[in-house]
Legacy VTK file of the C-alpha trace (Angstrom):
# vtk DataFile Version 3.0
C-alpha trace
ASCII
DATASET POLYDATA
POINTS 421 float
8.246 -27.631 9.468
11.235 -25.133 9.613
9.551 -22.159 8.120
12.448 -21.210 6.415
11.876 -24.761 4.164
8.392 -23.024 2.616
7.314 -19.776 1.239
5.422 -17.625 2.728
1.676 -18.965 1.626
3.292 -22.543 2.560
1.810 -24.057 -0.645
5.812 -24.322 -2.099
8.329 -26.348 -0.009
11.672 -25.418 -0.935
13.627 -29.031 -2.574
17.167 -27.453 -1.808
19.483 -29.962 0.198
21.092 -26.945 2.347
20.081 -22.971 2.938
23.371 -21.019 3.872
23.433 -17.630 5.588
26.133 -15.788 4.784
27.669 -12.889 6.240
29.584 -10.895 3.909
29.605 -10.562 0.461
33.244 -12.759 0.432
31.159 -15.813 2.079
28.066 -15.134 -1.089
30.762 -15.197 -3.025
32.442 -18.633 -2.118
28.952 -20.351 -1.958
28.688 -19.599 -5.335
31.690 -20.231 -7.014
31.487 -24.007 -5.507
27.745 -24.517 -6.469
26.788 -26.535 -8.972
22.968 -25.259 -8.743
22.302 -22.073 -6.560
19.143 -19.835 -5.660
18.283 -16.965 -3.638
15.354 -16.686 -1.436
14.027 -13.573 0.870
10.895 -13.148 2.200
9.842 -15.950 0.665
6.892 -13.828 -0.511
6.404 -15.390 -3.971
3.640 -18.381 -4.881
5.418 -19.876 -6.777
8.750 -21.843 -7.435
10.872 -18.613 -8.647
13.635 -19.374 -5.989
13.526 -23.078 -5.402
16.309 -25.190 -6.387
17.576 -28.600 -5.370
20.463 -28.218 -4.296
21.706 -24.576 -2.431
19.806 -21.869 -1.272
21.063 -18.447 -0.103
19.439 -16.045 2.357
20.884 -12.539 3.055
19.145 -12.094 6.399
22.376 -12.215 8.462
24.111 -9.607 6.100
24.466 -5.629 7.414
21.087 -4.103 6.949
22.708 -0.703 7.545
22.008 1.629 4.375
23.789 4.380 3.028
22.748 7.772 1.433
25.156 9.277 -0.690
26.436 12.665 -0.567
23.981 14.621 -3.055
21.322 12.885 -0.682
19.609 11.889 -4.014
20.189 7.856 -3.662
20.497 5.113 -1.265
22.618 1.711 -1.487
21.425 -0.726 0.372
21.955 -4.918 1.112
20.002 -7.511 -1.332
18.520 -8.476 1.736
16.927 -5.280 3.251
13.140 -5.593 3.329
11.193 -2.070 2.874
10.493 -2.305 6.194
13.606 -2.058 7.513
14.751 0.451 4.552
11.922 2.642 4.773
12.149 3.564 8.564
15.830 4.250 8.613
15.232 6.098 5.194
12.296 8.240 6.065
14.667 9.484 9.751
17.097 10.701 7.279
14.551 12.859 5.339
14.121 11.021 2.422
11.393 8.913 0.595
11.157 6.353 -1.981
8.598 6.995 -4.938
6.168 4.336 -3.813
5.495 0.674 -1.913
4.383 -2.513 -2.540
0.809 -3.512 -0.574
3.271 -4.710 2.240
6.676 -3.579 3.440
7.472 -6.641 4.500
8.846 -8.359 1.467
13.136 -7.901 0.647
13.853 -4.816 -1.466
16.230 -7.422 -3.962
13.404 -10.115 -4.597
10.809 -7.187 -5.452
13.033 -5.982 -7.734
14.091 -8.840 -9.628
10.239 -9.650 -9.838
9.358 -6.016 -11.234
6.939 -6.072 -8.040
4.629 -2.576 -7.927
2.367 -0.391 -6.213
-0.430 1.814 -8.020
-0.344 5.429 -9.847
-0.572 6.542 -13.062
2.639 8.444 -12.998
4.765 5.658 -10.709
6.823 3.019 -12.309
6.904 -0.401 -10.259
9.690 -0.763 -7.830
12.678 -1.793 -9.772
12.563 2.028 -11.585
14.145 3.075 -8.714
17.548 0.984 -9.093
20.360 3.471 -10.164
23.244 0.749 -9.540
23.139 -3.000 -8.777
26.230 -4.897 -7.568
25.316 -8.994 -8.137
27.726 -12.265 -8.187
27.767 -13.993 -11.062
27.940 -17.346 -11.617
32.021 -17.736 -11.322
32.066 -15.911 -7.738
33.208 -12.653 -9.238
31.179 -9.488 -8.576
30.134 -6.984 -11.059
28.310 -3.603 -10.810
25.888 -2.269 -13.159
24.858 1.340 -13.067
22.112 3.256 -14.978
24.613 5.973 -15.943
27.455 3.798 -17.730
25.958 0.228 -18.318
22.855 1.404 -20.734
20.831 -1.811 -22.401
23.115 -4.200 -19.959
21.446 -2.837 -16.667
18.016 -2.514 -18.262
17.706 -6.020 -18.957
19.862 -6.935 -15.597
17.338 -5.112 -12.700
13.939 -7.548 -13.362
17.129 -10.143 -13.417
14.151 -13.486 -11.935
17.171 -14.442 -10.195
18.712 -15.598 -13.735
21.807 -13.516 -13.538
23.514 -13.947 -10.069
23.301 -12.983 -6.266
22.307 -9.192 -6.002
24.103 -8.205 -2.877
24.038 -4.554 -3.187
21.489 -1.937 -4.756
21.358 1.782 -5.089
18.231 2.996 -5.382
16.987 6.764 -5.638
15.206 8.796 -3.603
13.550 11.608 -3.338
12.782 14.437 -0.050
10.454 12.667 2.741
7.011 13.786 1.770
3.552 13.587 3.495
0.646 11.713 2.374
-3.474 11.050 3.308
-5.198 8.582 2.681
-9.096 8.048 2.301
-11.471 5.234 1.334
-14.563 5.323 -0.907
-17.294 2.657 -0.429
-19.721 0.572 -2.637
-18.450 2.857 -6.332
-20.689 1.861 -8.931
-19.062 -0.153 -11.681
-20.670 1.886 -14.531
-18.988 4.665 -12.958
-15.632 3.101 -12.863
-15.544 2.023 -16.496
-17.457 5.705 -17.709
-14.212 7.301 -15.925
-11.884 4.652 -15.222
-8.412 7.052 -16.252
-10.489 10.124 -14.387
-10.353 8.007 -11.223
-6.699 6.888 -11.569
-5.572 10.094 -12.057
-7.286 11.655 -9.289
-4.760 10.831 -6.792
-0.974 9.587 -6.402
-2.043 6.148 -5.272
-5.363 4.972 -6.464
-6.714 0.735 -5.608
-9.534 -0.659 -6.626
-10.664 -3.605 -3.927
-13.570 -5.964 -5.517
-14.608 -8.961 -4.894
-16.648 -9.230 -8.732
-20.084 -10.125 -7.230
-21.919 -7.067 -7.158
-22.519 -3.942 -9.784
-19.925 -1.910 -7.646
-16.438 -1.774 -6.961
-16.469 -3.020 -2.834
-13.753 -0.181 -1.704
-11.631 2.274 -3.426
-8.355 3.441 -1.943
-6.843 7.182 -2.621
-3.506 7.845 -1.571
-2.761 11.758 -1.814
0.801 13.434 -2.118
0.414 16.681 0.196
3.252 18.908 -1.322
2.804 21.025 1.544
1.707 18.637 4.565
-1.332 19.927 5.037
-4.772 17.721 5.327
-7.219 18.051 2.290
-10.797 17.554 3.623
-12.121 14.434 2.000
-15.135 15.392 -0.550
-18.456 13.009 0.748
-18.647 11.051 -1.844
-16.440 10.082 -4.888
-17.849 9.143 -8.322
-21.236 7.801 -6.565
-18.985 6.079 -3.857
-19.616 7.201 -0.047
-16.734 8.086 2.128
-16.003 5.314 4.690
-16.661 6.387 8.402
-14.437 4.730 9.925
-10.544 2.897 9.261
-11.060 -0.582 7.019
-9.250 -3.534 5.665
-9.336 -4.294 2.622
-12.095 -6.975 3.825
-14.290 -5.650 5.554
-15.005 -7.795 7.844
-11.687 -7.686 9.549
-9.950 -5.673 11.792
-8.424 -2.250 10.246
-5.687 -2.551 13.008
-3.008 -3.681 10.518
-3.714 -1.042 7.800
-2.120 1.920 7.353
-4.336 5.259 8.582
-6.892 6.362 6.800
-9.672 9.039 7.021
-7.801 11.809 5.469
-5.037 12.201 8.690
-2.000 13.388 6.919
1.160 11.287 7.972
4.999 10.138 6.455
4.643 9.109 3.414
5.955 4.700 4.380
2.654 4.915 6.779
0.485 5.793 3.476
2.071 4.192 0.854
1.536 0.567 1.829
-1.709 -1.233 2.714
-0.723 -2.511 5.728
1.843 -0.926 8.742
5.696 -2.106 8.935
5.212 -2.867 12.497
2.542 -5.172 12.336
2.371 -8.657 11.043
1.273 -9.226 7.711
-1.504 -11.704 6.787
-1.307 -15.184 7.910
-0.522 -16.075 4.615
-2.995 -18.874 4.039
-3.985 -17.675 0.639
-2.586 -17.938 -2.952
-2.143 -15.230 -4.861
-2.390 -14.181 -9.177
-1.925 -11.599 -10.925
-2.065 -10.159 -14.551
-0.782 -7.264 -16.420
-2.529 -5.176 -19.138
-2.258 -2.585 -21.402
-3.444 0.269 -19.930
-5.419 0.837 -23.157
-7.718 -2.407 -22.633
-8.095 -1.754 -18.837
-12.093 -1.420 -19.123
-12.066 -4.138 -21.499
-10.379 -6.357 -19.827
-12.127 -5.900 -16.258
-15.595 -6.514 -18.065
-13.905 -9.717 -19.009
-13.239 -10.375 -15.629
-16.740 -10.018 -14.214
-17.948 -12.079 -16.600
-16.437 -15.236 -14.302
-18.380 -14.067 -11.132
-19.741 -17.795 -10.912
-16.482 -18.960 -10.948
-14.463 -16.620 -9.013
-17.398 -16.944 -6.056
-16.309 -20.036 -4.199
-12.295 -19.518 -5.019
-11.567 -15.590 -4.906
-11.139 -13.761 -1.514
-10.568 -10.470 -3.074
-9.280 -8.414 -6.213
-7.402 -5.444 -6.126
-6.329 -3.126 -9.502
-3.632 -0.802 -9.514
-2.187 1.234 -12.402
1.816 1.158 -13.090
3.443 3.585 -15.646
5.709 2.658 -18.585
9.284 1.372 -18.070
12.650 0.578 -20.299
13.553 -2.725 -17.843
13.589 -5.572 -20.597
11.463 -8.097 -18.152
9.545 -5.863 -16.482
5.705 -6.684 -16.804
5.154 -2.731 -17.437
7.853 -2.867 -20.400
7.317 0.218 -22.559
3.380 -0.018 -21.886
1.675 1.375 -19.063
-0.286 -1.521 -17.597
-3.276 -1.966 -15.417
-2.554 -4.866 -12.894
-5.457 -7.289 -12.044
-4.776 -8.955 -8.988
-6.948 -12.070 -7.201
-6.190 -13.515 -3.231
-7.499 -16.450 -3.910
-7.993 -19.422 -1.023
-4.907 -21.627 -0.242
-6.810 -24.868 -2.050
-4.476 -25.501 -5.111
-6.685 -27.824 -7.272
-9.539 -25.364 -6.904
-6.947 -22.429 -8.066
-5.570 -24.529 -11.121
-8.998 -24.805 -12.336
-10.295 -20.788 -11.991
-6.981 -20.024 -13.708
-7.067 -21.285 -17.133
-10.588 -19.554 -16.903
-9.352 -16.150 -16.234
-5.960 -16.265 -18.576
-8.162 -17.174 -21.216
-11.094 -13.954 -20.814
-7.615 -12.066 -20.462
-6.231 -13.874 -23.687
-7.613 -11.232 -26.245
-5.171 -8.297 -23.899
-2.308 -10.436 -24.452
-1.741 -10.511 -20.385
1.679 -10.651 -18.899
2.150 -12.760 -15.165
3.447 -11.673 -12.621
6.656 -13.606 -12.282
6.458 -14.088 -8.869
2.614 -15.570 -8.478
0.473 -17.929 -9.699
-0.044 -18.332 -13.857
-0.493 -21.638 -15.562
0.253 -19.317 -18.773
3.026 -21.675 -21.124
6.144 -20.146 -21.389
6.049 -19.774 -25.577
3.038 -17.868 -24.856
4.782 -15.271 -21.962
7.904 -15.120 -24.099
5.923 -13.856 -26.583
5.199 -10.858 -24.828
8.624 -9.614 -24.342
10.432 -8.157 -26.936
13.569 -8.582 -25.341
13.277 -11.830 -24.814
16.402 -13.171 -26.444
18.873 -10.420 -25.664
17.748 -11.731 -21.747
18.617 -14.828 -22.269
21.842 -13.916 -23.833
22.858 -11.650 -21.105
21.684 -14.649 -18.850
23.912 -17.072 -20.676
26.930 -14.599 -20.268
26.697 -14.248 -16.692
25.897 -17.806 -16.140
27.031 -19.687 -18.815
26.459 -22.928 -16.875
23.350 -22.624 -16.022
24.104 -22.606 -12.352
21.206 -19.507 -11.191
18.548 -21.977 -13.535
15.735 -23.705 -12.014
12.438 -25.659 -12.985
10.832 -22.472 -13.402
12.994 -20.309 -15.486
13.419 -23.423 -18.265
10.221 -23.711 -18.572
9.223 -19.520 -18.663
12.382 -17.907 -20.167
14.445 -21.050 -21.662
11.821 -23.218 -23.165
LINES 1 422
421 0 1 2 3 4 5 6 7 8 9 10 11 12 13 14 15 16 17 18 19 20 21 22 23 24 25 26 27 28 29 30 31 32 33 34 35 36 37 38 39 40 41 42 43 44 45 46 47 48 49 50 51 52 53 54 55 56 57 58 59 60 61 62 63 64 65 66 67 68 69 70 71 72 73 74 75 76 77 78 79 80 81 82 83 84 85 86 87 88 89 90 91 92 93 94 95 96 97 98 99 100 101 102 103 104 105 106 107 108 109 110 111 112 113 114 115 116 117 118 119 120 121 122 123 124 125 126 127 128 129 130 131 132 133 134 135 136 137 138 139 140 141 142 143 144 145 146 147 148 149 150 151 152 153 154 155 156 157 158 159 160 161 162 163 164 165 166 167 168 169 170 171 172 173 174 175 176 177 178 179 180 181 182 183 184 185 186 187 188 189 190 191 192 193 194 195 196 197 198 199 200 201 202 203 204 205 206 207 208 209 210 211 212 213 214 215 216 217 218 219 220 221 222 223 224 225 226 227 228 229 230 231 232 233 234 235 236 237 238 239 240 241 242 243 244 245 246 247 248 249 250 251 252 253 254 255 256 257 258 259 260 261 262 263 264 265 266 267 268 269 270 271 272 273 274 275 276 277 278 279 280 281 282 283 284 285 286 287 288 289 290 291 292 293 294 295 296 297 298 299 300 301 302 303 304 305 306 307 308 309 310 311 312 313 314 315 316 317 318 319 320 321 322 323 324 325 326 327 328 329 330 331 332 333 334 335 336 337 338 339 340 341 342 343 344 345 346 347 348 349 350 351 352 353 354 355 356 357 358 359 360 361 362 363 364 365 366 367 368 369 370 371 372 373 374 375 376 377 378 379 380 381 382 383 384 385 386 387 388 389 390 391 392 393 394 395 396 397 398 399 400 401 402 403 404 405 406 407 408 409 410 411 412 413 414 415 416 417 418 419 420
């Protein structure tokens, strides 16, 4: 199978009757105008059928990757189709940095965004807080450009766009001065320790994960990602809230190969080898896993991970791993950290869909009491009444959806039945 017909995890195959590859924006913006239905696709990173569509599907992998800083040096505009990867290492040899990465750089800078995709730390909003301007095609071919300086309300609910709006071929997104980071890892922390000082370990470095896999009385690994404000090492302490200090570079699992993850052991390095998981020039996973993943308030984060554990019996035979990450607060209208700052619970589960379908109803409903919000780019059999619920700016979304697309043209499966139901 053409691998550009799936997604990434290969459980979705893509129902469009042609993918185009434009060029230049002027091509994007005569695919569009002609389409009757029209969707966007990138790294083809999401689980489920976000970007799928019947009938056209556009990639922006053939489009100039080339970036550009501006003059004050304090943002970066960039193609809809850049992945991290790619921005990150022409970034960082211009001196710059972005406030923080998903678990892979792999995945395109526009789908991340429009998906309100994240990293971890307290004081770090997920990825689309760092859009300052957005330049998209709407439904009718025409382009329009939304800053955060002039557009107020219309950009916040138009970055975390789920595709709905149009074709985002341009973003701006700021930056701040290249910056130096370490990173060490924290073994077998006991989980009466975690929940006794749950915000005292979040807040005790820029970056902090949580890797378990629910089975024992211990959190498996814990992963602390430190800003160095003046690039010098910090020796790591030998243990960490009961956890030991790892001896030597790990993976998330344990029993594979560290090779693909970024350096650990408290060597300082540039910040895009720290912030991710796993290193831009190697390979991400094979992809033969699914992937959930649900948003709290920050408040009920020891709460809701008791509820959690309380499925070990379940999530044995289907989970591969769990990771939690804290996001702060944001103002973007569909963002899953909308004016709350959330705790993200997230499960790699194995790529065996009826087995998946039946642990997830079990874990929405421990979450249910939390009032959990999906990520819109994974795995949730959540109805949509009940996610719509969640967003107070639910309505206004679908309003500024119905002005940019009045058709219905950027609609699929999946947005009728999560945002137009």
């Amino acid at each position: 199978m053409n691998e550009l017909r799936r997604n990434w995890a290969g459980n979705i195959r893509y129902a469009s009757a042609r993918v185009h590859h434009p060029e230049s924006i002027e091509q994007v913006q005569e695919i569009v105008a002609r389409s009757r239905k029209v969707k966007v696709f990138g790294a083809r990173h999401s689980f489920n059928a976000i970007t799928d569509t019947t009938e056209e599907q556009i990639c922006l992998d053939k489009m100039d990757q080339s970036l550009s800083i501006d003059q004050t040096g304090q943002s970066v505009t960039v193609s809809g189709g850049i992945t991290y990867g790619q921005l990150c290492t022409q970034l960082d040899k211009a001196g710059r940095a972005l406030h923080n990465m998903a678990s892979l750089p792999h995945i395109s800078v526009a789908g991340a965004v429009a998906t309100a995709t994240h990293g971890s730390g307290d004081g770090n909003g997920n990825l689309a807080t760092a859009v300052t301007a957005l330049e998209l095609v709407r439904a009718d071919g025409e382009i329009v450009t939304l800053s955060r300086q002039k557009d107020g309300e219309t950009f916040l609910g138009a970055v975390v766009n789920l595709g709905a709006l149009g074709v985002v071929t341009r973003m701006a997104l700021e930056t701040q001065p290249a910056f130096v980071m370490q990173q060490e890892v924290y073994e077998r922390l006991p989980l009466a320790q975690a929940e006794a000082h749950f915000d005292a370990i979040f807040s005790s470095a820029y970056s902090v994960s949580f890797f378990t896999d629910w089975q024992e009385e211990s959190i498996n690994q814990v992963w602390l990602k430190r800003h160095l404000a003046d690039g010098s090492g910090l020796t790591p302490a030998p243990t960490f809230y009961g956890g030991a200090l790892a001896t030597r570079h790990l993976h998330p699992l344990k029993r594979l190969s560290a090779d693909p993850c970024t350096p650990q052991m408290g060597i300082p390095g540039p910040w895009q080898t720290r912030l991710p998981h796993f290193l831009i020039d190697h390979a991400p996973a094979s992809g033969d896993e699914l992937q959930a993943e649900y948003f709290v308030d920050r408040k009920y984060a020891v709460a809701a991970l008791a509820a959690v554990a309380r499925l070990r019996r379940e999530l044995g035979p289907v989970l591969i791993l769990s990771e939690i990450r804290s996001v702060a607060a944001d103002s973007l209208w569909m963002s899953t950290a909308y004016e709350q700052a959330t705790i993200g619970i997230h499960f790699s589960l194995n790529n065996d869909w009826p087995s998946v379908r039946g642990l997830l109803p079990l874990i929405e409903k421990q979450l249910a009491p939390f009032q959990p919000r999906p990520h819109w780019g994974k795995l949730f059999t959540m109805p949509g009444e009940q996610i719509q619920a969640r967003y107070p700016k639910l309505h206004e979304f679908r309003a500024l959806a119905q002005a940019f697309d009045p058709q219905g043209k950027f609609r699929n499966d999946y947005l009728d039945a999560t945002i137009f139901a």
